[in-house]
N, C-alpha and C positions, 0 to 999 in steps of 0.2 A: 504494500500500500504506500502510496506517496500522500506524504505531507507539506502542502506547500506554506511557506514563513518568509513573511518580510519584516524591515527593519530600517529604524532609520538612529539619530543618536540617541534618540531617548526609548524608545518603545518598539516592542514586538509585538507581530500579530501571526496570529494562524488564520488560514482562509480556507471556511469551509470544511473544516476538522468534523471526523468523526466524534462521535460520543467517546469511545472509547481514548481517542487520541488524549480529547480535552480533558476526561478525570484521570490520565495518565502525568500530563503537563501539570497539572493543578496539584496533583501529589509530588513531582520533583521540587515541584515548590513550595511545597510547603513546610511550613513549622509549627514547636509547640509555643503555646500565647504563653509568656511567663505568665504568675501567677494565675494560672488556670483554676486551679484549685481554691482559689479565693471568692474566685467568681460567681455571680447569680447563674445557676445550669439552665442552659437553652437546651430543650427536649433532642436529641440525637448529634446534641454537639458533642463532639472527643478532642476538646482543648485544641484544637488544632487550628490554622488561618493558613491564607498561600498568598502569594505574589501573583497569583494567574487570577483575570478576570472573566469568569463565565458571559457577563455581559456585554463584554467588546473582543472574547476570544483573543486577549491583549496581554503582556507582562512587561517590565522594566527591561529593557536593551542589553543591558548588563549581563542578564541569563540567559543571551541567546547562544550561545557557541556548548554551554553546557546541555541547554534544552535541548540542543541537535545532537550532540552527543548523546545522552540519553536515551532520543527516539530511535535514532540508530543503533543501539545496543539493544534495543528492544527489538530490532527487526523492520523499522517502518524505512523508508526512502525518504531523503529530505531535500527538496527544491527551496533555496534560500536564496531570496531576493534583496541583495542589502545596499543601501546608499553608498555609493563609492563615496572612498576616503580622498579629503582634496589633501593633493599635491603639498608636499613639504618646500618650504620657500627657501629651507637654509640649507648649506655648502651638507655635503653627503659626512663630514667629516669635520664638524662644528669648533672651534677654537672660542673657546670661555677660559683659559688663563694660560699660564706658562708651560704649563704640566705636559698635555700635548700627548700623545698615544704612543710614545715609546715602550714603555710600561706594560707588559703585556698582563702583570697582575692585575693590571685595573679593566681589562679588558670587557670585565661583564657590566661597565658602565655603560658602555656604547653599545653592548649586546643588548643591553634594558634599551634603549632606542632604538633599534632594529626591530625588536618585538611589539612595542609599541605603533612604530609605523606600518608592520605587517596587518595587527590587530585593532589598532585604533584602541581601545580602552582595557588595560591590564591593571594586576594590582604587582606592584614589585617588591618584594619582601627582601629588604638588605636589612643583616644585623648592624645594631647602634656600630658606627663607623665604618661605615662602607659606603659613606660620599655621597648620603642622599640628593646634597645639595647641588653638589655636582654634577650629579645625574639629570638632575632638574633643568639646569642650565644649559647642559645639552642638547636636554631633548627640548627645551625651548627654541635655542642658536640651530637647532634642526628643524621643528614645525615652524617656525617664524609667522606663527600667525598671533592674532589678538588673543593674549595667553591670560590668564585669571591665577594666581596660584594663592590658594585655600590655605590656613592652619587655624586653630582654637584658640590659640598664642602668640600674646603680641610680642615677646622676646622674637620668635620667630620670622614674624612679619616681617620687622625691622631688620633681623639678621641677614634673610634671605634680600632682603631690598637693596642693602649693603650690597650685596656680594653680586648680585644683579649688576649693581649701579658699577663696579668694577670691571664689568665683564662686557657689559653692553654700553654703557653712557649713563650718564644721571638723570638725561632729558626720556630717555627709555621708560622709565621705570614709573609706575606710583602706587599710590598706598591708598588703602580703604577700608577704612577704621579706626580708633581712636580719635572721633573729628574730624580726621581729614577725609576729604574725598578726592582723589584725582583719578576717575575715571576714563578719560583720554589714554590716557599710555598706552601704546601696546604690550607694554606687560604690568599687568597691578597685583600687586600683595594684596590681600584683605583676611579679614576677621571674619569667622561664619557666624559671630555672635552679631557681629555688625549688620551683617547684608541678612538675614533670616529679622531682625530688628528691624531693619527699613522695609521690608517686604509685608507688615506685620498691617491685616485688617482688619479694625476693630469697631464693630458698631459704636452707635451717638450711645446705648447704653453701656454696652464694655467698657469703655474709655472714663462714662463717669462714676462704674463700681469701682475700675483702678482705684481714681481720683480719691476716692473713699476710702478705699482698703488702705491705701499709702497713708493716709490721713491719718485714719486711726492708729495703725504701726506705729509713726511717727508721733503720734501724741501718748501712747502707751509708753514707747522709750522715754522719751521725756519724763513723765511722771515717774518712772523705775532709778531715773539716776536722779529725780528729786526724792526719791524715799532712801535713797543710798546714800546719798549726801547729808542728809536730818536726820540718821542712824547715828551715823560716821562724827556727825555734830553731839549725838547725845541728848537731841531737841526734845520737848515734852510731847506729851501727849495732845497736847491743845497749840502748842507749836505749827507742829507735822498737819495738821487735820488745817487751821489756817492756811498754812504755806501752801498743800496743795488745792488749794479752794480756791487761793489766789492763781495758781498754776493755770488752773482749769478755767475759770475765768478769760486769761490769757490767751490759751490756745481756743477758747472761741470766737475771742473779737477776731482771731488771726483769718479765721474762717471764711472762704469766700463767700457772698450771696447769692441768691439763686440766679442773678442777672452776670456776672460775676461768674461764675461756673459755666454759665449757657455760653459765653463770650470764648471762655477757656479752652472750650469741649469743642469750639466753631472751630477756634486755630489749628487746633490737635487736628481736626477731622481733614483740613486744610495740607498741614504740614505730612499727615499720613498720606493722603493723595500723590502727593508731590515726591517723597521719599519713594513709594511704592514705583510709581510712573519711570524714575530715573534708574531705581536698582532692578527693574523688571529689564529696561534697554540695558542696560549695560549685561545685565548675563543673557542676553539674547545675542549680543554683539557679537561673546565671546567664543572663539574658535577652539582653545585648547584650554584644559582645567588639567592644573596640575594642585592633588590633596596632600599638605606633608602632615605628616602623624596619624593618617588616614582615620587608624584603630581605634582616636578620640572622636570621629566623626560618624559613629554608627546610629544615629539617632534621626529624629522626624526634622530639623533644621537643617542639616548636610544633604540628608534625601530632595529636602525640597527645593533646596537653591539647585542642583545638581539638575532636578527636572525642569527645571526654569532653564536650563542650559542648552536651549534645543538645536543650536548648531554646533555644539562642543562636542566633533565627532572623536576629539580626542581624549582622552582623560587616564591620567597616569596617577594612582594612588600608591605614595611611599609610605613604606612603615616597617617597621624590624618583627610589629606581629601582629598581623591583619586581625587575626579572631578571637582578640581578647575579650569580646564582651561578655558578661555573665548569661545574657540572653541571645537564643539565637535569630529573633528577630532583628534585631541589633545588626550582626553580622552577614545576616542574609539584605539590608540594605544598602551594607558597601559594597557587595560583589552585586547591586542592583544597577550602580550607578557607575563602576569602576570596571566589570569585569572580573573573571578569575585569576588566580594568580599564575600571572607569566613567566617572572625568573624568581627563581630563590637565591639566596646569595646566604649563610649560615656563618654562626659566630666559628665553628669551625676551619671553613673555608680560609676566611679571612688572617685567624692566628697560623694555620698550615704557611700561606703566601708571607707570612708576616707585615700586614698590610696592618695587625692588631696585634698588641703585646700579649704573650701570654699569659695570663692569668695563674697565681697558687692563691689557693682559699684557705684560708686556718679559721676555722668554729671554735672558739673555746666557753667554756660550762662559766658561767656567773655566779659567784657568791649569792645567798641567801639574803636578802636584806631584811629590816626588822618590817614587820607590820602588813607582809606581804605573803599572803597565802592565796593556793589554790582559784578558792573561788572567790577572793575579791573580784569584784564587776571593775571592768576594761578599763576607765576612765583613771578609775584611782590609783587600776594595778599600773597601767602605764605611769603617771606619776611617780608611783617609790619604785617601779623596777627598770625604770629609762632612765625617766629626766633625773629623778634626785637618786639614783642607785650611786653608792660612791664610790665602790670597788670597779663596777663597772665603767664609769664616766676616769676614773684615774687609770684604769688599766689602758683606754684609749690613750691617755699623755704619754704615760710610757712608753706605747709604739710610737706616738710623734719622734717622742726623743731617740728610741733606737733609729728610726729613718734618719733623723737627721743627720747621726753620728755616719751613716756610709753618701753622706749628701744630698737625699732624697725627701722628695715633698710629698706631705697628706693632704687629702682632700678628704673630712670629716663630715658627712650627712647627717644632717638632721630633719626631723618633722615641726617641733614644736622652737617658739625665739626663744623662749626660758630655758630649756639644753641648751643652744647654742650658745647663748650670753653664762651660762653655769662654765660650761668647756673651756672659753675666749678667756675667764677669771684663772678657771685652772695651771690654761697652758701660759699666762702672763707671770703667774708663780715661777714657774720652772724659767723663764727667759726664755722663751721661744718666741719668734716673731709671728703671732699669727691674725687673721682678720674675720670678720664675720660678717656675713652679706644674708636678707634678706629680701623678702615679697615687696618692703620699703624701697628697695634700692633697685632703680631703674636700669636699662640696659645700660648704660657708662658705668655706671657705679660696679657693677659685675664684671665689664671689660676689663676696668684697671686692676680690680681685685686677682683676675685671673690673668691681667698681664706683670703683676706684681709676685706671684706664686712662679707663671713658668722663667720670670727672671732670677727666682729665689730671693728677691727681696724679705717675701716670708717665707718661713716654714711651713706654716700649715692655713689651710683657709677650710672654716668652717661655713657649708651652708646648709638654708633650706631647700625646698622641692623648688626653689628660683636654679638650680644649677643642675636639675633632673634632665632639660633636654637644652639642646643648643650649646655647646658648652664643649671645646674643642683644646682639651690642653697636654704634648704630648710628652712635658714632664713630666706629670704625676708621679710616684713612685709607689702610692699607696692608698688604696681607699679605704676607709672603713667605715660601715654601715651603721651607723651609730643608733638610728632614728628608728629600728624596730620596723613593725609592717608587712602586712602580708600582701602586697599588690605586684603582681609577677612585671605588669609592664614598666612600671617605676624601678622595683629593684633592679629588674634588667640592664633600663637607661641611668640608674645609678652608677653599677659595675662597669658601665663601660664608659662612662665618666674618666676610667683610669688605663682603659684600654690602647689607646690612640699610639700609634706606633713610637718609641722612645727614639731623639735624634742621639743619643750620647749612654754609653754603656748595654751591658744586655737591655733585649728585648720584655722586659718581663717588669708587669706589676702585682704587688701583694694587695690580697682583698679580707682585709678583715670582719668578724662578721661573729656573733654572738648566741649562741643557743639559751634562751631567757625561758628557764627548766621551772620556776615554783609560781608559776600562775599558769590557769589553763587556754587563757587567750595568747598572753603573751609568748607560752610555748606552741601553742598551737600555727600564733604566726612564724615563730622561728623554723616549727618545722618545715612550713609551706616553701621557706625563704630558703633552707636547705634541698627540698625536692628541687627547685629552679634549677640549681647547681648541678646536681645530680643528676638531672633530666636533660642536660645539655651536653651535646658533643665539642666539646673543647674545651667545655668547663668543669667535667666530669671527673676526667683522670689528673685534674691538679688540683684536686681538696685534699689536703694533708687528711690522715684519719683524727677525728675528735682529741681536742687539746694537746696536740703534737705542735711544739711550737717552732717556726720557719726557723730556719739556718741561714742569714740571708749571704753568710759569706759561701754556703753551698752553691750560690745561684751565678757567681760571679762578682760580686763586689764587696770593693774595698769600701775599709771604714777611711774616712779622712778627719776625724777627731778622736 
């Protein structure tokens, strides 16, 4: 039997399908609803949904090359009708920096753009340092068409704009988000929080429940840090009940009037028009969409801008691990909108080539600290057995100071500012040079910070999840994972934080990392944080066994103090 299917960059359709074909399609498509089980039960539903439209015989573009595979494995013949892909406008063999294709390690950078232009929309899985950026660039200075490129992260935004604006012209480039809009460029960075925001349609009542809701927020907060404050004062009882009667008072003169709200809700309706009207053209414009950190973009905002994309016959999603979401709905919308995955590029590959320092991992067991048992609940157990554990927070200083005695820098993670600022106090004890960066400290403030570490200016730089991704330093000598957590894609982009190939001495970074045994959350994430290691080829066969402590003069280096 033949199946006939066309396509264009957003949508597939079957024409004229059998019964049988179409609840065949509808079941490769489908998935289970998370929380199914929560749900009010509809009579003969089995938690299940699909990507396939019974009603336009239609699915996402993205599943077409699988849905043909599929039918074909089933036995069916498949006639596919697809929109040719326009012509790529740039040199067959792109020039974006110095680097240049000698190198034959890097070779699967331009294979990712080969693939790409064969397929039109792929997902490319390079582990953290494997030259996302790069590749992006490529495949731009290759498509050379009206190019969009997507992240979550406005570190990233700006990074990759930089690196753009180097590569192509600074008149090239612009940005869309944060306030700015430069929609013109042929190539724009944007925010998906930004442009999903602009595209955003809200009735004359949606807009004035907002109005409301914010209102109230807003004047509840108020009132919480005026009872915090008249505590904290000691104020009476007939104080506190004044002061906030005056409060309230306050926040209702503040109040708009009903003529006053109408006037408010006009502009909004106004301003919403105008936003929608311009973010709808410009991803109409767009030719090519490139996703970086794809795997943050599994949700109904990334889907939606992406289908607004309806000339973007190209669309290249980078990410070190496309299916991380907890749901596989989630997951099943980035391979909706992106494609399957085209090349794989593994942390192994990369340490093999030495394109990535190889990795030794040392777990060691934590002291007991007081007051911390089993089944304290998460909040508090993190509290005594991260931030203020003190055997464990001193044991970190002490590897600062053994790296530093063979010349080598840490880069110490953390989750919470209170570790960080507790560690920063510590290691200023000991005379170490080190600095602490934070969600406070904008992209400059990060730059110096890490161009102040790979000079050795400091020994150790302590940060939060501000230096989780984007963050390219190939001193390091040492990470350690200070910050606890069980989140596979974070820790990942943590560890390789320290990966980046070393220009000076062995190839090799140490990854310290902590098994946190007398709470059951806290061990629980440890354990998780151990399976990662475990479960990785390349990361596998360099974990010392349990509290076996590294030799680092085994590894090649000398102490120099």
């Amino acid at each position: 039997m033949i199946v006939k299917m066309v396509s264009n960059a957003v949508h597939a359709k079957l024409i004229d399908p059998s019964k049988e074909v179409r609840l065949l399609v509808s079941d490769i498509l489908s998935y289970a609803v998370e929380g199914f089980e929560h749900m009010t039960k509809r009579p003969g539903w089995d938690g299940r949904s699909s990507f396939y439209s019974f009603k336009t015989n239609s699915f996402p573009a993205g599943f077409t090359h699988m849905v043909k595979r599929k039918l074909m494995q089933a036995g069916f013949q498949v006639q596919h009708v697809m929109k040719p892909l326009p012509e790529p406008l740039g040199p067959e063999f792109p020039v974006v920096d110095s680097f240049g294709f000698s190198d034959e390690r890097y070779s699967y950078q331009l294979d990712t753009v080969r693939k790409l232009e064969k397929h039109g929309m792929i997902i490319a899985q390079l582990a953290t340092g494997g030259g996302k950026s790069r590749v992006a660039r490529l495949a731009y200075a290759r498509i050379r068409r009206k190019t969009l490129f997507l992240t979550t992260r406005g570190a990233l935004m700006y990074q990759f704009a930089e690196a753009c604006e180097e590569s192509f012209g600074k008149n090239e480039v612009g940005i869309v988000g944060d306030s700015i809009w430069q929609a013109d460029r042929p190539l724009i960075c944007g925010m998906v929080q930004t442009l999903a925001a602009r595209l955003a349609n809200y009735t004359e009542d949606e807009l004035i429940e907002r109005h409301l809701v914010a209102q109230a927020e807003r004047e509840k907060k108020e009132q919480g840090a005026l009872t915090a404050r008249l505590a904290k004062a000691k104020k009476s009882t007939e104080e506190r009940k004044a002061a906030m009667s005056q409060l309230k008072k306050e926040q209702k003169n503040k109040r708009l009037s009903d003529e006053e709200l109408a006037e408010l809700i006009t502009k909004k309706l106004a301003q919403q028009r105008k936003n929608r009207a311009e973010t709808l053209e410009l991803l109409r414009s767009v030719e090519f969409v490139i996703a970086e950190e794809a795997h943050e973009a599994g949700g109904n905002s990334y889907f939606d801008l992406m289908q607004a994309c309806v000339n973007a016959n190209y669309r290249l999603a980078l990410t070190a691990t496309p299916f991380m979401r907890p749901d596989a709905e989630s997951n099943m919308r980035l391979m909706a909108v992106s494609g399957g995955i085209g090349i794989k590029v593994s942390e192994k590959q990369l340490i093999d080539l030495g394109i990535l320092a190889k990795p030794i991992f040392q777990i060691c067991r934590t002291q007991k600290p007081t007051k911390l048992f089993r089944s304290t609940a998460y909040a508090r157990a993190y509290e005594i057995g991260i931030v203020e554990h003190d055997w464990r927070n001193k044991r970190m200083v002490a590897e600062c100071i053994r790296m530093s005695r063979y010349g080598l820098t840490t880069m110490i993670l953390v989750q919470r500012r209170a570790h960080g600022e507790r560690l920063l106090e510590l290691l200023s004890k000991v005379k170490l040079r080190a600095e602490f960066i934070n969600g406070d400290d904008d992209a400059n403030g990060r730059k110096r910070a890490l161009a102040r570490l790979a000079s050795g200016e400091i020994n150790v730089l302590i940060g939060t999840n501000i230096l989780d991704v984007g963050v390219d330093v190939s001193s390091v000598g040492c990470i350690i994972l200070g910050g606890g957590g069980k989140a596979e894609v974070a820790n990942r982009q943590r560890i390789g934080r320290g990966l980046r190939a070393k220009k000076f001495g062995p190839n090799i970074c140490f990854v310290l990392d902590f098994m946190d045994e007398y709470n059951q959350h806290l061990q629980g994430h440890a354990i998780q944080r151990r399976e990662i290691i475990t479960s990785t080829p390349g990361f596998a066969e360099n974990l010392l066994p349990m509290d076996t402590d590294w030799r680092i003069d085994d590894f090649g280096f000398k102490k120099i103090a």
